[in-house]
C-alpha positions as CSV (number, residue, x, y, z in Angstrom):
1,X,136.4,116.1,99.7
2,X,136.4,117.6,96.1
3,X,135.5,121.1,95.8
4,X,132.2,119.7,94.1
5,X,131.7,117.9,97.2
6,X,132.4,120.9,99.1
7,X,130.2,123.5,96.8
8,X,127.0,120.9,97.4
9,X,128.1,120.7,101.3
10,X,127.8,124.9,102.0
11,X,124.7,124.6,99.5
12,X,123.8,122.0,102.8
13,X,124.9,124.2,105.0
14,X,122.8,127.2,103.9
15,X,119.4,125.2,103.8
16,X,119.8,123.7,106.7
17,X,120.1,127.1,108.5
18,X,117.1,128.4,106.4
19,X,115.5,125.5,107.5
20,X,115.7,125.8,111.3
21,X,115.8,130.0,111.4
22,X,111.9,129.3,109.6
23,X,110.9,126.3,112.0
24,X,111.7,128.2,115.3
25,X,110.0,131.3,113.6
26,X,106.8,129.1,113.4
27,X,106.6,128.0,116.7
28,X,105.8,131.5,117.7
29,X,103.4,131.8,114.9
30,X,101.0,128.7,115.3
31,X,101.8,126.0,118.1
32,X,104.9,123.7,118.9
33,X,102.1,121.0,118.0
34,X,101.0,122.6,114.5
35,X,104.2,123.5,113.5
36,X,106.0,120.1,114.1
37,X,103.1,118.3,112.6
38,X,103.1,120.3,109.3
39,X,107.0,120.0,109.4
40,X,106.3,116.5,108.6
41,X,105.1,116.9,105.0
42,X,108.9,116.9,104.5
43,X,109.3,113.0,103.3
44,X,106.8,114.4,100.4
45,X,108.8,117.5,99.2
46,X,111.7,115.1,99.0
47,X,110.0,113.0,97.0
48,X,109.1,115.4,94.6
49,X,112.6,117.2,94.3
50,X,113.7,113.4,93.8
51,X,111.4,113.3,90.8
52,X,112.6,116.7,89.6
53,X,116.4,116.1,89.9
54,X,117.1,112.9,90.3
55,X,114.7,111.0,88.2
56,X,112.8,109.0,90.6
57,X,109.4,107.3,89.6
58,X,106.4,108.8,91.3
59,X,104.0,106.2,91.8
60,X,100.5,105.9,92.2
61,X,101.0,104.8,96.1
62,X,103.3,108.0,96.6
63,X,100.5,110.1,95.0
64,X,97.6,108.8,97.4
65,X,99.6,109.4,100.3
66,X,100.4,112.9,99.0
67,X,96.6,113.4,98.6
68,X,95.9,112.2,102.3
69,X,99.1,114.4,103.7
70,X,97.3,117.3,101.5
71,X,93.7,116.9,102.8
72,X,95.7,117.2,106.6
73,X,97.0,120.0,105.9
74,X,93.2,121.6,105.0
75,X,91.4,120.4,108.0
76,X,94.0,122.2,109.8
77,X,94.3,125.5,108.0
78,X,91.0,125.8,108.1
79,X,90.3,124.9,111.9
80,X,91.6,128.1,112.8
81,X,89.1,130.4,112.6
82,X,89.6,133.4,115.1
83,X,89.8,136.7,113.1
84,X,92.6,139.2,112.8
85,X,96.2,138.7,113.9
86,X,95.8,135.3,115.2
87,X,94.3,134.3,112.2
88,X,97.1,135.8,110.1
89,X,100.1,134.5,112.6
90,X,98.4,131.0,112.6
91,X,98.5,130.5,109.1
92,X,102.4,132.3,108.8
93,X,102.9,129.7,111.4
94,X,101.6,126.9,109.0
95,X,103.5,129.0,105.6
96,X,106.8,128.3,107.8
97,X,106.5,125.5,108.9
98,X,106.0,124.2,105.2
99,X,109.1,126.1,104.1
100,X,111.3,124.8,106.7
101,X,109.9,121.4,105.4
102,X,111.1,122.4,102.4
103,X,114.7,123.3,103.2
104,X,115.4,120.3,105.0
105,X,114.4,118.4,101.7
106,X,117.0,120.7,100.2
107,X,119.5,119.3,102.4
108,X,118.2,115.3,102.5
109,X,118.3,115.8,98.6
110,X,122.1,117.1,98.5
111,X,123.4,115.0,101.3
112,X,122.6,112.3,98.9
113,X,125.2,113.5,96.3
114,X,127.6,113.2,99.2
115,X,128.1,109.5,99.4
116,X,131.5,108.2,100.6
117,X,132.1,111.7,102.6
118,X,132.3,111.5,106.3
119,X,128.9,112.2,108.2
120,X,131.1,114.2,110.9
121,X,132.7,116.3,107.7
122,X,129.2,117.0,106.3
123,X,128.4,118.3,110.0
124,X,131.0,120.4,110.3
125,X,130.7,122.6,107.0
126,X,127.4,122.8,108.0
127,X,128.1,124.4,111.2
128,X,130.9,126.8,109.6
129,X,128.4,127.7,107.1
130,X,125.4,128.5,109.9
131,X,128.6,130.6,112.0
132,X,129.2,132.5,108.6
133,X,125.2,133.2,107.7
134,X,124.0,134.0,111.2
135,X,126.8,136.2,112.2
136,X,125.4,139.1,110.9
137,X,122.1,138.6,112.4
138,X,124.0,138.5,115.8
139,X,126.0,141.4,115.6
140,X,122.7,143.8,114.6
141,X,120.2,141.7,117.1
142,X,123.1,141.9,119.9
143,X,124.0,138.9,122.0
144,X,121.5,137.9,124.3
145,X,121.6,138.9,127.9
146,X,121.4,137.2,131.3
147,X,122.7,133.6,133.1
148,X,119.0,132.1,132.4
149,X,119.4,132.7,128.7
150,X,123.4,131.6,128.3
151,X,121.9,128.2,129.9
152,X,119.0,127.5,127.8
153,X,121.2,128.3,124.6
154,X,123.9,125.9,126.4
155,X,121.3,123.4,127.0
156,X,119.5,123.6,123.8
157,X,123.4,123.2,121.9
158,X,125.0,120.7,124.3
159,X,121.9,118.8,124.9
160,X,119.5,118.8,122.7
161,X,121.9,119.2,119.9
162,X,125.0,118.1,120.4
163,X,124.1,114.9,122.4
164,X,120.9,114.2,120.6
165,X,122.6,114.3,117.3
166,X,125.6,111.5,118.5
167,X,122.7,109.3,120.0
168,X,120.7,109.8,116.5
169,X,123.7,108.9,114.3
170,X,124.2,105.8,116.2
171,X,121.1,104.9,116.4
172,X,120.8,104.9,112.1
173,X,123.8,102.9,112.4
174,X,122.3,100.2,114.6
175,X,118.9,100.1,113.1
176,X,117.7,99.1,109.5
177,X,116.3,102.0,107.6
178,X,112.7,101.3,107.8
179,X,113.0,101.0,111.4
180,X,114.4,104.4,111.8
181,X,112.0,106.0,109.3
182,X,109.2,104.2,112.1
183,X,110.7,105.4,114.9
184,X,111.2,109.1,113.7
185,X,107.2,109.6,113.8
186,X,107.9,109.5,118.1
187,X,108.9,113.2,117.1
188,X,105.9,114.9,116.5
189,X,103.7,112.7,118.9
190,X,105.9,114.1,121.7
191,X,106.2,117.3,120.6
192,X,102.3,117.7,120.9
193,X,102.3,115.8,124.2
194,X,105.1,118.6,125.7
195,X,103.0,121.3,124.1
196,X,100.3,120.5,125.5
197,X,101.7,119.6,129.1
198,X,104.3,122.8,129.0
199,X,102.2,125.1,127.3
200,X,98.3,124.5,127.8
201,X,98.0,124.2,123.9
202,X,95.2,121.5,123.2
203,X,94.7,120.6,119.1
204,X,91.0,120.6,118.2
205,X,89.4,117.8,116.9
206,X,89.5,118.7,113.4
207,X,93.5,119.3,114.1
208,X,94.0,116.0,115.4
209,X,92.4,114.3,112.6
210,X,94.5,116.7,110.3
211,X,97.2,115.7,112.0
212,X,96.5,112.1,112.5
213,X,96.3,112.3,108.1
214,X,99.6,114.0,107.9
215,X,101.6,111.6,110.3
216,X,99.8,108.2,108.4
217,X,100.5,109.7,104.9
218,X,104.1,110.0,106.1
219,X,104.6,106.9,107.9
220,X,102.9,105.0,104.7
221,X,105.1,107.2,102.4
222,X,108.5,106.4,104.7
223,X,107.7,102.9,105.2
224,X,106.6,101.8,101.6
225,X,103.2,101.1,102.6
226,X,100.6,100.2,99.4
227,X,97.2,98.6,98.9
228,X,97.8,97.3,96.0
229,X,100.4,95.3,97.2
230,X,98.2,93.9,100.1
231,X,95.5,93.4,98.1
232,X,97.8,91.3,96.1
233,X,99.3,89.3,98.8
234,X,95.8,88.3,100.0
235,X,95.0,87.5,96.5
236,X,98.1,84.9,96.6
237,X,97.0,83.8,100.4
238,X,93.6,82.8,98.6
């Protein structure tokens, strides 16, 4: 790894902590539902940093998924509609939630100026970079107390971290990229299915349908989806 490499891997690093330190912020804020869904307007900020910095066409297909994954997001800022706090956590919930988006594009976007570098390399400057950040939130929040809390942070590493990330990686490995892209949607479908089952949180109808326009923008946006192009290919059938 050349110190370039290196310089855009801790620039990685320090998104990817900003990333997760504003997702976990948002599930307090809103819902585990809301703020997962939102999270999903990622594949669009990437595309627009791509534009920006790396000089990739927006099309008119990108655009209209864009406008769908937009008009989402609307029907569910604006389902919320309880005065006060609530109102003002729910939509710092949803401002999170879109920021953590963003950071994770941050990280997609430099990960690709590290081709040829070792995924497991990338992984561990992250993980010296999130020790270095976070350390001084630990030492002035103290460490946490009591066997129940050791075990979820155990679980939550080990588990759904460390074990969830090998099966992940192999997984890309295995499957073509389309395939993953399709499969990566399961994400936010279970996450309002455990929210809901865990929790007691139920999305209104306007928030499923916001979130139904999110999750379809993105799947068409991931997978390449167009009309134009069907319409085409059923112009050739005829």
């Amino acid at each position: 790894m050349s110190w370039r490499q290196f310089a855009i891997a801790v620039a990685g690093g320090a998104a990817l902590v900003a990333n997760w330190l504003l997702l976990f912020s948002a599930y307090s804020k809103s819902s585990i539902s809301i703020a997962t869904t939102v999270y999903n307007t990622q594949p669009f900020m990437l595309v627009g940093l791509g534009a920006l910095f790396l000089g990739e066409r927006l099309t008119l297909a990108k655009l209209g998924w864009l406008s769908l994954s937009f008009c989402g997001m609307l029907l569910i800022v604006r389902t919320q509609s309880e005065p006060g706090a609530a109102q003002s956590n729910y939509l710092w919930g949803i401002a999170l939630s879109l920021g953590a988006a963003f950071f994770y594009a941050l990280v997609a976007l430099f990960a690709k100026q590290l081709k040829g570098v070792p995924p497991h390399l990338i992984a561990l400057v992250h993980v010296i970079v999130g020790v270095v950040v976070l350390s001084p939130l630990v030492l002035q929040g103290g460490w946490p107390a009591g066997a129940l809390t050791w075990s979820t942070l155990a679980t939550l590493g080990v588990i759904h971290t460390g074990l969830m990330y090998i099966l992940l990686y192999g997984a890309i490995q295995r499957l073509p990229t389309h395939l993953t892209g399709a499969l990566s949607f399961i994400y936010p479908i279970v996450a309002i299915v455990v929210d809901n089952v865990a929790f007691g949180h139920r999305l209104h109808l306007l928030q499923v349908i916001g979130a139904a326009l999110i999750l379809l923008a993105a799947a068409g946006m991931t997978l390449g989806w167009s009309l134009r192009r069907k319409a085409h290919e059923e112009k050739a059938i005829v």
